[in-house]
C-alpha distance (Angstrom), angle and dihedral (degrees) to the residues before:
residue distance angle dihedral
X1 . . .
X2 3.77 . .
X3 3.92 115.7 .
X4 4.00 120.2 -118.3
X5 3.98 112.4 -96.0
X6 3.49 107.3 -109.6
X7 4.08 130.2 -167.5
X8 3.65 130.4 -126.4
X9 3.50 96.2 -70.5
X10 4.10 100.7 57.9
X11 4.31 91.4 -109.9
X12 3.74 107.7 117.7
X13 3.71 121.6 -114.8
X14 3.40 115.8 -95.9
X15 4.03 134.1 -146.7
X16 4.06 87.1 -91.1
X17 4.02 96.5 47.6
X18 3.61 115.2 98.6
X19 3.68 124.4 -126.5
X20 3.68 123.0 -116.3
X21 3.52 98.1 -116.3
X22 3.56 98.0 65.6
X23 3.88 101.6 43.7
X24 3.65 124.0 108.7
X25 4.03 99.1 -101.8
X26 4.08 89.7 50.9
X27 4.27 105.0 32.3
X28 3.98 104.5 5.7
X29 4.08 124.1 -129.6
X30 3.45 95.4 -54.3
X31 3.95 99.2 54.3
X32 3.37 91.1 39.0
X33 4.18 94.2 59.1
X34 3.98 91.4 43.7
X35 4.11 89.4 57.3
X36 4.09 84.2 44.0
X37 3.72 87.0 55.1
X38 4.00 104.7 44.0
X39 4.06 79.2 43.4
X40 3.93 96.2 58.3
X41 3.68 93.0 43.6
X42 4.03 97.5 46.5
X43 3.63 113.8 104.6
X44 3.99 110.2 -85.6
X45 3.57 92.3 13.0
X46 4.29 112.5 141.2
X47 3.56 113.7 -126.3
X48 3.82 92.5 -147.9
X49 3.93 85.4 57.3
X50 4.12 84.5 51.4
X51 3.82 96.0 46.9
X52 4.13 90.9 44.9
X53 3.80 83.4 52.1
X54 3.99 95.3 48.9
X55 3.73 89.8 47.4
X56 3.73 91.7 48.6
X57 4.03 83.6 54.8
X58 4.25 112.9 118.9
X59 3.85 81.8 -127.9
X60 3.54 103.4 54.5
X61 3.72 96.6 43.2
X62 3.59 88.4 50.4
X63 4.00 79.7 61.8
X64 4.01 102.2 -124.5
X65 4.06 100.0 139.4
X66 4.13 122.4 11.5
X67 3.64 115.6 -103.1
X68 4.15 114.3 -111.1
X69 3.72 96.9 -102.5
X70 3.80 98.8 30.0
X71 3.44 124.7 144.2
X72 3.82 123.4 -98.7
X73 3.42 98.1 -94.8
X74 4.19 91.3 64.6
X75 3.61 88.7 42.8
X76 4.20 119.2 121.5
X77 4.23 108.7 -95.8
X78 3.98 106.3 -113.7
X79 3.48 119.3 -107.7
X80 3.42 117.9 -84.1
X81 3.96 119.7 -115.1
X82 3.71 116.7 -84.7
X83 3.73 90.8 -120.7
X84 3.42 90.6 56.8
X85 3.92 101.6 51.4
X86 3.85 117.3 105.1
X87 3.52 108.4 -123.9
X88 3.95 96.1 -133.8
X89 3.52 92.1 -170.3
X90 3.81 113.0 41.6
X91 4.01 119.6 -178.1
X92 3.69 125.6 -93.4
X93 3.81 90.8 -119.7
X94 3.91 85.9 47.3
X95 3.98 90.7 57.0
X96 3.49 88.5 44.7
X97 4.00 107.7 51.0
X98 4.11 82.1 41.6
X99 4.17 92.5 63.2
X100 3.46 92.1 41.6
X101 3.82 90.8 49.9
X102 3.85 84.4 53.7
X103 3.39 97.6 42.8
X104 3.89 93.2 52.8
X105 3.45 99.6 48.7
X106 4.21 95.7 49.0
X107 3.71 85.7 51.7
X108 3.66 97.3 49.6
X109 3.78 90.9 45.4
X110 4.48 90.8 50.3
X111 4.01 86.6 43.1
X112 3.91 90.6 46.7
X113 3.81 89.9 89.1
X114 3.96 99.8 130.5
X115 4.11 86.9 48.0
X116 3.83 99.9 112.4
X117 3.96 133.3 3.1
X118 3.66 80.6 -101.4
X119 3.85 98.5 61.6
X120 4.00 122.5 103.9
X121 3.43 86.9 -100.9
X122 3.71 109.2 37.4
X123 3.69 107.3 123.1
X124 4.08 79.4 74.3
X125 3.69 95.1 58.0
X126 3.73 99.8 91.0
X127 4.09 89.0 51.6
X128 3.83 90.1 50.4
X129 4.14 89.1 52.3
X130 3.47 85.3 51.1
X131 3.98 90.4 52.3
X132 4.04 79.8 45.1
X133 3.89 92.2 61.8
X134 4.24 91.2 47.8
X135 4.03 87.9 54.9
X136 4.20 94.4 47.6
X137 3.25 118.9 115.7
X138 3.79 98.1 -141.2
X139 4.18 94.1 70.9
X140 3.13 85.9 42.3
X141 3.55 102.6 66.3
X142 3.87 90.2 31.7
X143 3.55 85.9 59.3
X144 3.86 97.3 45.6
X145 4.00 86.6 46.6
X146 4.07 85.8 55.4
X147 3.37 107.5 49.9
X148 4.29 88.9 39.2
X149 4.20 82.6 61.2
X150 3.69 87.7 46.6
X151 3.60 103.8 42.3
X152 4.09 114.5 106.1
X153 4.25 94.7 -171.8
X154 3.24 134.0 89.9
X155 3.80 98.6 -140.0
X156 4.11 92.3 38.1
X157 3.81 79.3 55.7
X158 4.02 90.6 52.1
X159 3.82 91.8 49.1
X160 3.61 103.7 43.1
X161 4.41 85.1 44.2
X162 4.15 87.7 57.5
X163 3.60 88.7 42.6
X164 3.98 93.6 55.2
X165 4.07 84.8 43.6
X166 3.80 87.8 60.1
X167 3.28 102.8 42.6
X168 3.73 88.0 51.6
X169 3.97 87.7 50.0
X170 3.50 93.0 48.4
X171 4.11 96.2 54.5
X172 3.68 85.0 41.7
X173 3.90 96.8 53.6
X174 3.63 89.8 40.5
X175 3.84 99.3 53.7
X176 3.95 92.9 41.8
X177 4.11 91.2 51.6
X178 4.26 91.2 43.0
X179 3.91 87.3 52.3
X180 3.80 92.3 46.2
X181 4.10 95.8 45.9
X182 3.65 98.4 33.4
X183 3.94 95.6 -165.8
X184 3.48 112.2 174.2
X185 3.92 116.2 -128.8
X186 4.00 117.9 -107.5
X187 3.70 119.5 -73.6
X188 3.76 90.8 -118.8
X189 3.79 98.0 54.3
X190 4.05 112.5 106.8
X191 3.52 109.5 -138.4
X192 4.02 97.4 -131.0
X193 4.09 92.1 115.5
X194 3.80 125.3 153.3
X195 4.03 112.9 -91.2
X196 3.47 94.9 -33.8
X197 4.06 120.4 -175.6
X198 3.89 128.0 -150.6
X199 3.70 92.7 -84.7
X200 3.89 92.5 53.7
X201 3.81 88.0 76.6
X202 3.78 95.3 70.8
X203 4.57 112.5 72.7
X204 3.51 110.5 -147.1
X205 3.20 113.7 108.6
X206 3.94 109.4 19.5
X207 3.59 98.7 -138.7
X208 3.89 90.7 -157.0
X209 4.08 85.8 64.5
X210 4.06 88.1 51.7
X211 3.63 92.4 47.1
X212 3.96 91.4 49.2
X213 3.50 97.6 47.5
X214 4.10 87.5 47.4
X215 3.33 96.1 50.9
X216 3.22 89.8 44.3
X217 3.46 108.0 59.9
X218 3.75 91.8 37.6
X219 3.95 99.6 59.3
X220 3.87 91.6 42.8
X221 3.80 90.1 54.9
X222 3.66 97.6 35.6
X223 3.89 108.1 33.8
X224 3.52 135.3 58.6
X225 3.75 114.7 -126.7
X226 3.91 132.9 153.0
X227 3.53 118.3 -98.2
X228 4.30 82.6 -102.4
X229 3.29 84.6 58.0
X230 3.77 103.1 50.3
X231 3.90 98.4 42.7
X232 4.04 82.4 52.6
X233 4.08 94.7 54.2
X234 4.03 82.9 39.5
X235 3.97 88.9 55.3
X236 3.86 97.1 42.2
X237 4.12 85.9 58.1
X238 3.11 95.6 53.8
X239 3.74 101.4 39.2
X240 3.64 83.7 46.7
X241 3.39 95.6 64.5
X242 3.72 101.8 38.3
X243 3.70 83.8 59.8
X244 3.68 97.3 68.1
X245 3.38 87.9 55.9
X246 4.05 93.1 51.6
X247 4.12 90.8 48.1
X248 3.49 92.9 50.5
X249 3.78 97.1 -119.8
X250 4.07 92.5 126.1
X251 3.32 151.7 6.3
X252 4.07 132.0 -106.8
X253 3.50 90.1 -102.2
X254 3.33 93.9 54.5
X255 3.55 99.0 57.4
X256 3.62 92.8 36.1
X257 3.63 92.1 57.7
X258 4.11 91.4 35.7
X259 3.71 82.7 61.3
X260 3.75 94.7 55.8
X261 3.57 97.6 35.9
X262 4.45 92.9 58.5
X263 4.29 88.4 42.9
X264 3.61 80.2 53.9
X265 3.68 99.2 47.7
X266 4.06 95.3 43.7
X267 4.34 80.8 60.4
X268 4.04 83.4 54.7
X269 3.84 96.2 50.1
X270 4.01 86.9 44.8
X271 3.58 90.3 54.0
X272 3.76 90.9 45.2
X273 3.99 98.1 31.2
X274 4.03 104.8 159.6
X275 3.73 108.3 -129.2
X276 3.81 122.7 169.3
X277 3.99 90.0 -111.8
X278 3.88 88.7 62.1
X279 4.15 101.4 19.6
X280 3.69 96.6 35.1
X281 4.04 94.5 151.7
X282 3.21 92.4 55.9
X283 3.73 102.0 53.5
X284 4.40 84.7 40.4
X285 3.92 85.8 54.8
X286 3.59 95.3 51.2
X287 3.42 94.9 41.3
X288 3.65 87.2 58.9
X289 3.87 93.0 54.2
């Protein structure tokens, strides 16, 4: 029968004692953990004896991974919230709607020159208000309302009834889309407006730049004006809506988009347009006023 190995000083080894071909001077770190391991999972084997062995290991006392058991201070950091994670590799589309967010607010704040009395330009503020007041959609529809009252035709009627339709489309559209985006107005922007409402403090879309772009389209293709005329309404859109801009009230993307949003709403009303063939109440109830 085969003797017990025994170590240098004459004791045998024991169950816990590790064998000379797995210690660093004979198989390095790495041969020395994968004899630890087959040892703490052969049948018998103490787990202490296994855990005394791992901690013994060249890698752990070198301090790469904690130690199951270890104290708090070798224990894994928790995960940081996901709120608080850097997103290290952000979407092109992200990247993209980020610069042009940047981009649209340092514009509006260099073309805000008419925003306070202060600004470069603000001897021109009180003209600009006044442009304000022409885009609103309150005289507007006051003034559609009027002339519908005064009108005598049948087709005048017909006009002036689609024109109250879309300017009760556009206010519509306009106060449904604020609600949904919610986008403040710029910092700069002095809240001294023109009978405003509690939607009226959110931005997107400038309702002014829908309105302009409505009216717009709807007198070119339904009035007739000289070519003076024309290139004047033409002008007082546009000017119109560069003058939010200029007083603060929104951004360009505002306007940009208000302008899209009203030549997209005149091509609803034309679909729609009330006529006393396919509206006929309407035009007998008004008659009847």
């Amino acid at each position: 029968m085969p003797s017990p190995r025994r170590n240098t000083e004459g004791r045998p080894l024991g169950p816990c004692a590790p064998s000379s071909s797995g210690s660093p001077a004979h198989g390095g770190g790495g041969r020395f953990e994968f004899q630890s391991l087959l040892n703490s999972r052969a049948p018998g084997a103490d787990p202490t004896c296994a855990r005394l062995r791992a901690s013994e290991s060249p890698v752990h006392r070198r301090g790469s991974f904690p130690v199951a058991g270890a104290g708090p201070s070798q224990a894994l950091p928790s995960p940081l919230p996901e709120e608080d994670r850097m997103d290290l590799n952000p979407s092109f589309l992200g990247i993209a709607l980020r610069s042009l967010l940047a981009i649209d607010l340092w514009l509006s704040k260099k073309l805000g020159v008419c925003a306070g009395e202060s600004s470069s330009w603000g001897s021109v503020r009180p003209l600009m208000k006044l442009l304000e007041i022409s885009g609103h959609g309150i005289p507007w529809l006051l003034g559609t309302l009027y002339c519908l009252s005064r009108s005598d035709s049948w087709a005048g009627r017909e006009v002036l009834m689609n024109l109250l339709f879309a300017l009760l489309l556009d206010l519509l559209l306009v106060a449904l889309i604020k609600g949904l985006v919610r986008r403040r107005r710029p910092a700069h922007n002095q809240m001294d407006m023109f009978f405003t409402l509690s939607v009226d403090k959110y931005s997107f879309p400038s309702g002014h730049a829908t309105r302009a772009a409505l009216v717009l389209r709807f007198i070119l293709n339904h009035l007739v004006l000289a070519i003076p005329l024309r290139v004047l309404v033409v002008l007082w859109a546009f000017i119109l809506g560069l003058s939010r801009v200029m007083l603060g009230r929104h951004n360009v993307t505002d306007v940009a988009f208000g302008f899209f949003l009203g030549y997209m709403q005149y091509s609803i009303v034309d679909y729609c347009w009330l006529s006393p063939h396919n509206a006929p109440i309407l035009f007998v109830l008004w008659n009847q006023q």
